[in-house]
C-alpha positions in Angstrom: 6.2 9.6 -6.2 8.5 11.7 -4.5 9.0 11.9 -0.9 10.8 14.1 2.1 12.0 13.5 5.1 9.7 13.7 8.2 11.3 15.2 10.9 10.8 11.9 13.0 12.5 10.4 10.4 9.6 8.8 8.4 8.4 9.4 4.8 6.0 12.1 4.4 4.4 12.7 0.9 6.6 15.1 -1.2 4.6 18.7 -2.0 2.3 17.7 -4.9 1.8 13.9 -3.8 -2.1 13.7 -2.3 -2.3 12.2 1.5 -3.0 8.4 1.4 -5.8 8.6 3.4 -7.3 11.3 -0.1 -6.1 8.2 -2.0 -8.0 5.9 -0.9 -11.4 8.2 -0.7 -10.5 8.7 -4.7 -10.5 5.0 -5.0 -13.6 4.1 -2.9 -15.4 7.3 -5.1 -14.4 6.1 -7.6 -15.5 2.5 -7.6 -18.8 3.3 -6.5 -19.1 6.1 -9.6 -18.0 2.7 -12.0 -21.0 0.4 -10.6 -23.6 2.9 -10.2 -22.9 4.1 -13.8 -23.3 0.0 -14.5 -26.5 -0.3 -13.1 -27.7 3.3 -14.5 -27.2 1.6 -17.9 -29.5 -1.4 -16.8 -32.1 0.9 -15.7 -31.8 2.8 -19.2 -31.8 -0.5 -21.3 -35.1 -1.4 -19.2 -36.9 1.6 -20.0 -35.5 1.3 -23.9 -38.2 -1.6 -24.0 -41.5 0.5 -23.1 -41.5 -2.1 -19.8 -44.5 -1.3 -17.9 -44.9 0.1 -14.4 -44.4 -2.7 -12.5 -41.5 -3.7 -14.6 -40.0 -0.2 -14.5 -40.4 -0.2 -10.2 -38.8 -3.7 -9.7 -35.7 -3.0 -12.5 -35.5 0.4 -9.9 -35.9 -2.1 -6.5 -33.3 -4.6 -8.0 -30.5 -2.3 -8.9 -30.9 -0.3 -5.7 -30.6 -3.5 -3.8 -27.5 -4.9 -5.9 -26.0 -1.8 -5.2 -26.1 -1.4 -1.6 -25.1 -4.7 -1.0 -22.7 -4.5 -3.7 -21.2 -1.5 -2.0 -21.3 -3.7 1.7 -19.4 -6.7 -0.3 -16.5 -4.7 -1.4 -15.8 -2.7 1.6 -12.5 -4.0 3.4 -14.1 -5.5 6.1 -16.3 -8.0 4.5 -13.7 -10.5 3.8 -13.6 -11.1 7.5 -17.4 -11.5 8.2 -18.5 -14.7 9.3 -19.7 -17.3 7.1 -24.0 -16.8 8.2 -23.3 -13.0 7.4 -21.4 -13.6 4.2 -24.2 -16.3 3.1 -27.1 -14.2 4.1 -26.0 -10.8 2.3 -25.5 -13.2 -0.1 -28.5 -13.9 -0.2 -30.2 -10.9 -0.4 -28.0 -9.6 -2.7 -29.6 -13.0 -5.0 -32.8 -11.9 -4.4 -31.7 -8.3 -5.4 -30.8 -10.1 -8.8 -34.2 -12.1 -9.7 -36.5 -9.6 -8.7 -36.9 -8.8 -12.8 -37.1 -12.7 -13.5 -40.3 -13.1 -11.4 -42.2 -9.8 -12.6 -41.7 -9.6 -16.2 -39.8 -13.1 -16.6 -36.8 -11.8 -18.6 -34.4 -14.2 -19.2 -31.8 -12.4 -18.2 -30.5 -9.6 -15.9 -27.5 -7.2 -16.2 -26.6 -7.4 -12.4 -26.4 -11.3 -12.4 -22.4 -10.1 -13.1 -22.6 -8.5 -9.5 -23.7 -11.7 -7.7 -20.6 -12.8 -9.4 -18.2 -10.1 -8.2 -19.5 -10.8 -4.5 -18.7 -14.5 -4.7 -15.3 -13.9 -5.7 -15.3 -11.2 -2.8 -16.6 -12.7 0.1 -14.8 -16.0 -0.8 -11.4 -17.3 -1.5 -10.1 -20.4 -3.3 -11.3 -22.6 -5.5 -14.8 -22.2 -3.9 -15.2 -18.8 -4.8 -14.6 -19.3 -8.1 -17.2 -22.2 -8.0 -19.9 -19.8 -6.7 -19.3 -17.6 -9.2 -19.6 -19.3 -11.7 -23.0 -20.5 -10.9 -24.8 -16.7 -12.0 -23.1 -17.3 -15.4 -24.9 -20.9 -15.1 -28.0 -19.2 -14.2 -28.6 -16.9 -16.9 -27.1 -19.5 -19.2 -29.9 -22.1 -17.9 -32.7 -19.5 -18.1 -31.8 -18.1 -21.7 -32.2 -21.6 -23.0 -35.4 -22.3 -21.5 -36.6 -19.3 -22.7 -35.1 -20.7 -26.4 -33.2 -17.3 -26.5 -31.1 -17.3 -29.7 -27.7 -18.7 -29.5 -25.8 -15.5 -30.2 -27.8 -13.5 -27.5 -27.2 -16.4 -24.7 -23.2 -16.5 -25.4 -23.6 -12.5 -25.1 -25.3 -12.3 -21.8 -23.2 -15.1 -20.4 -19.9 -13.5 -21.2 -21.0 -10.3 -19.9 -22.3 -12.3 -16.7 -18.6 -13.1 -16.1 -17.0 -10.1 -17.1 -18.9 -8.2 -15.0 -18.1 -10.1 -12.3 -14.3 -10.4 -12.6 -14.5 -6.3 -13.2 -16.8 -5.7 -10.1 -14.1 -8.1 -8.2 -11.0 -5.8 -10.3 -12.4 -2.6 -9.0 -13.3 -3.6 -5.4 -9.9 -5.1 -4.9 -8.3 -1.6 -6.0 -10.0 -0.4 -3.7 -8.5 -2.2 -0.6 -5.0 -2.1 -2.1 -5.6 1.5 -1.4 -7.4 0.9 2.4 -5.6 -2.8 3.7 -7.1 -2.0 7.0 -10.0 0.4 6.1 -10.3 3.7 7.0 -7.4 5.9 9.0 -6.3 3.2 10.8 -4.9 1.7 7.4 -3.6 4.7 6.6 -1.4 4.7 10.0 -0.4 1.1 9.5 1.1 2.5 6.1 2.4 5.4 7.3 4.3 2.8 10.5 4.9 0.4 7.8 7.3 3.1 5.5 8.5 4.6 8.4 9.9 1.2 9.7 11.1 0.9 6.1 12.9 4.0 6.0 14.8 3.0 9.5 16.0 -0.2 8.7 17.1 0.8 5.0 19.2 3.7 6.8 20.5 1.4 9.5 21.9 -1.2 7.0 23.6 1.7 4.5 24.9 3.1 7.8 26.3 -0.3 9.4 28.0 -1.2 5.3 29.3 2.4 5.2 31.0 1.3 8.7 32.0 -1.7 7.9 33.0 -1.2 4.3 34.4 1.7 4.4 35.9 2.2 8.1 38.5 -0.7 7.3 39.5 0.3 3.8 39.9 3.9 5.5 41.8 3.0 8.5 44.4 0.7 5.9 44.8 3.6 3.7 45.5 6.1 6.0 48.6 3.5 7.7 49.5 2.8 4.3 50.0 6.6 3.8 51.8 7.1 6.8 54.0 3.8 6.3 55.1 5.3 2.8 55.8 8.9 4.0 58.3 7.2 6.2 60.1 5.2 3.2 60.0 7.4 0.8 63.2 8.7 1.6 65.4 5.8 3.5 63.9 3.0 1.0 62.2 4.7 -2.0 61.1 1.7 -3.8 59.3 0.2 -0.4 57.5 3.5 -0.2 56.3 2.8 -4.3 55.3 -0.4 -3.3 52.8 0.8 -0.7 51.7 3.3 -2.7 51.0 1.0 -4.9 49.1 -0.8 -2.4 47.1 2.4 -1.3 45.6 2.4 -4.7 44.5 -0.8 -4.7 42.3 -0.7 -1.4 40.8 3.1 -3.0 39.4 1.7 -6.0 38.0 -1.3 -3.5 37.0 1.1 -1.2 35.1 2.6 -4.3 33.4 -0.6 -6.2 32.5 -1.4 -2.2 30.5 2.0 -2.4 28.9 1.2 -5.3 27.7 -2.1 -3.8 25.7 -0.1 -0.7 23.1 0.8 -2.9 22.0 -2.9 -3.4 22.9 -4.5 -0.5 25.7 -5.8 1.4 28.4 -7.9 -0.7 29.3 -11.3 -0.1 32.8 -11.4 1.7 35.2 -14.5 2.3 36.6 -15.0 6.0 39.8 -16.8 4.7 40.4 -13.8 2.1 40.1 -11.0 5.0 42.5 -13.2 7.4 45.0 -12.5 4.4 44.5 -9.4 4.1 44.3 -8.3 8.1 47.9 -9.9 8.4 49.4 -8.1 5.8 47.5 -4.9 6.8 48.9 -5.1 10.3 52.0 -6.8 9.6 53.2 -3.5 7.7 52.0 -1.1 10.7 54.6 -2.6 12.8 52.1 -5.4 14.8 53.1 -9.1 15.9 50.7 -11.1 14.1 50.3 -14.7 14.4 46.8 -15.8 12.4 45.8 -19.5 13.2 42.6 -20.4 10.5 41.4 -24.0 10.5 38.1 -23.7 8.8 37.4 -25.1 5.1 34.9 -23.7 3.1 31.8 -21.7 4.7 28.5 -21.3 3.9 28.2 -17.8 2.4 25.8 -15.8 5.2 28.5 -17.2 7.9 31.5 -16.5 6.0 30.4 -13.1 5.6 29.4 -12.6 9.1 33.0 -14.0 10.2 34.6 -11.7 7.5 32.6 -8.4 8.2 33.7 -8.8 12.5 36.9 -9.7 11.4 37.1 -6.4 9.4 35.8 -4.4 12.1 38.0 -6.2 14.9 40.9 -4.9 12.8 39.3 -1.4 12.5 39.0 -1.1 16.1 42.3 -1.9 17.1 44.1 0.6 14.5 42.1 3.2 15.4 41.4 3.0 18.9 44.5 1.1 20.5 47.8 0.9 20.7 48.7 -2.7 19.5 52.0 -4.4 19.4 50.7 -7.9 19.1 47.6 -9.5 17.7 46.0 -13.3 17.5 44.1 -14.3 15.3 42.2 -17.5 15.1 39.4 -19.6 13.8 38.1 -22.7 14.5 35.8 -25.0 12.7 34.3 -27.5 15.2 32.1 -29.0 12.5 28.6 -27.5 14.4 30.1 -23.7 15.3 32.7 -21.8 13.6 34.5 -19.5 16.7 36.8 -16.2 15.5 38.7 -15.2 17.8 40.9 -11.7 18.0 43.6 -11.0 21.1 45.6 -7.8 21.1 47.5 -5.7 24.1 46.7 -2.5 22.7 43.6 -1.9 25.1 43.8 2.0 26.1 41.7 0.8 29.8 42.8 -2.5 31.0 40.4 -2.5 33.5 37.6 -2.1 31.4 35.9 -3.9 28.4 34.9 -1.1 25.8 31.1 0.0 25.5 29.0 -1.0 23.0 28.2 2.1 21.3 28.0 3.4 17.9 27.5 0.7 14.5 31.2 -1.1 15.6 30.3 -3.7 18.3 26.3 -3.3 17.8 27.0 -3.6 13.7 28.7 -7.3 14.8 26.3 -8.5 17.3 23.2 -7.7 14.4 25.1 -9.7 12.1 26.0 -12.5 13.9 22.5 -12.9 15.9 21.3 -13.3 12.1 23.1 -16.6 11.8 22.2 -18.2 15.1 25.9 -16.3 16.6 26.9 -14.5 19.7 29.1 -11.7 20.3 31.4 -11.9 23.7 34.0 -9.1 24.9 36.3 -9.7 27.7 40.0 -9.1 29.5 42.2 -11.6 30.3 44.6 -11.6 33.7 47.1 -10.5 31.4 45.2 -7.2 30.2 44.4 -8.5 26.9 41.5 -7.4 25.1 39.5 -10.9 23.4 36.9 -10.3 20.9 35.3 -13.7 19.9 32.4 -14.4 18.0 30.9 -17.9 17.8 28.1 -18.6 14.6 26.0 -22.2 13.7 27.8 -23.6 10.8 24.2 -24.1 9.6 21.4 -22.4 9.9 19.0 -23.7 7.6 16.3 -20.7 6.4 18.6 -18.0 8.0 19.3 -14.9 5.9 21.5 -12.8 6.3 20.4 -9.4 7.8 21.1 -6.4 6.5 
């Protein structure tokens, strides 16, 4: 199914996809065209036999019964009845079923397979399967008192149970296609994709940021770094070149990896890769990392603010030195980033845009925190701070 763009930025069925709330109308019509067609075949195979009156009237009272409460058991809202309702339309439904048995004393009754199809409905577990078994018994019990042949009682048994597990089938379509019942599913749907549709555009937003803003901001002072070689020291300039290729076809396979989710990263890999990257604009830096091996969502999260640490201080500062640290306490792992190239000394950047926010959401996903400040000395300090384990934590998106 195809789908547009809501102007509120939810999905909205494309132009030849039906409205959910027509859906599930189609379904319920459906469902009850399938079982009244079931018991119209009942009614038929009663006549077939020249019954008499009385037999004709209470074949007509049973399956009108069966169906109504038939229709009552498989609406959404009857899995949350109480148990007296649930045991008393049960009930009724039961009586629904013999009314044949006691006036012409056939051994056995087409909706039986119904009674079966509520149990299953109304119940869950191993105790609605219990109950419905216990129709199957019933017309099995019956046919052998009534010394029907062997081939006959199999036959109606079988069909006691397949009816049942199809009259379950069908019903349970139909509240795949109402959860809730009724418009307000449909709303809870609709809030439901919507939701969807934010969070999936959020997370390709925050990768394309963090991805993609680095390998960006490295290839552009790459660029610039070999435009100033290439004529003083040529084979520098070939080098970095060189280099500039490298971190494209990255930037590309880190594209590619968007589409299904964010890609595992390794902090002690992009503490590498930051010194060399601001080593060759020209930057002081002195990188201090004492952690061992990481478990993968925190050394991601560590990676993925050290990458955007980086981003932000080559494109929005002018920095001449830079720290970088991180420490392994055995509980918390703490990165920490110092630079002087803060453009307002006297005030800690806002938090706006997917830079700072696109940390915090990260790092709140491992149990982290996020703090900002200015020292005496007018340096800017990003730190971050994670659990070393957080057991059940995923990472977010």
């Amino acid at each position: 199914m195809l789908f547009a763009a809501d102007p509120d930025g939810g999905p909205s069925p494309g132009p030849g996809s039906p409205p959910a709330g027509a859906t599930a109308c189609q379904v319920r019509a459906i469902t009850s065209t399938v079982l009244a067609c079931w018991l119209l075949i009942f009614l038929v195979t009663v006549c077939a036999g020249q019954p008499t009156g009385p037999e004709v009237a209470a074949a007509a009272l049973s399956a009108l019964g069966v169906f109504g409460t038939q229709q009552l058991h498989s609406s959404p809202r009857a899995a949350r009845w109480g148990l007296c309702r649930k045991v008393l339309s049960l009930t009724a439904q039961c009586l629904c079923v013999l009314i044949p048995l006691f006036v012409s004393g056939h051994a056995w009754n087409p909706d039986s397979g119904f009674l079966a199809g509520s149990c299953l409905l109304l119940f869950s577990g191993p105790v609605a399967w219990a109950l419905s078994a216990l129709p199957a018994a019933l017309v099995l019990l019956t046919a052998v008192h009534a010394r029907t042949p062997w081939p006959t009682t199999a036959v109606h048994t079988l069909t006691t149970v397949l009816t049942g597990i199809a009259v379950y089938a069908l019903a349970r379509l139909a509240r795949l296609a109402a959860p809730e019942g009724g418009a307000h599913g449909d709303a809870a749907q609709r809030e439901a994709a919507r939701k969807a549709v934010t969070e999936e555009r959020l997370r390709i937003a925050s990768d394309l940021h963090d991805l993609l803003g680095y390998s960006l901001s490295a290839i552009a002072l790459k660029c610039e770094l070999a435009g100033r070689l290439v004529t003083r020291h040529p084979d520098r300039a070939l080098t970095e070149i060189g280099s500039v290729l490298d971190i494209t076809r990255q930037a590309i396979t880190d594209v590619r990896t968007i589409a299904q989710g964010y890609r595992d990263l390794s902090l002690a890999e992009e503490t590498a890769a930051a010194q060399a990257l601001l080593t060759a604009a020209d930057i002081k830096t002195t990188v201090c990392n004492e952690c061992g091996p990481l478990p993968q969502a925190q050394d991601t999260v560590l990676a993925s603010a050290l990458r955007e640490g980086v981003t932000n201080m080559l494109r929005h500062g002018d920095v001449r030195a830079c720290e970088i640290s991180a420490v392994d306490n055995g509980r918390t792992v703490r990165l920490e980033l110092v630079n002087d190239g803060l453009r307002l000394p006297t005030v800690v950047p806002a938090r706006r845009g997917t830079g700072l926010e696109s940390i915090e959401r990260r790092v709140s996903s491992v149990g982290g925190t996020v703090t900002t400040r200015i020292a005496e000395d007018g340096r800017f300090h990003l730190v971050v701070s994670v659990l070393r384990n957080t057991a059940g934590q995923r990472r977010s998106a």
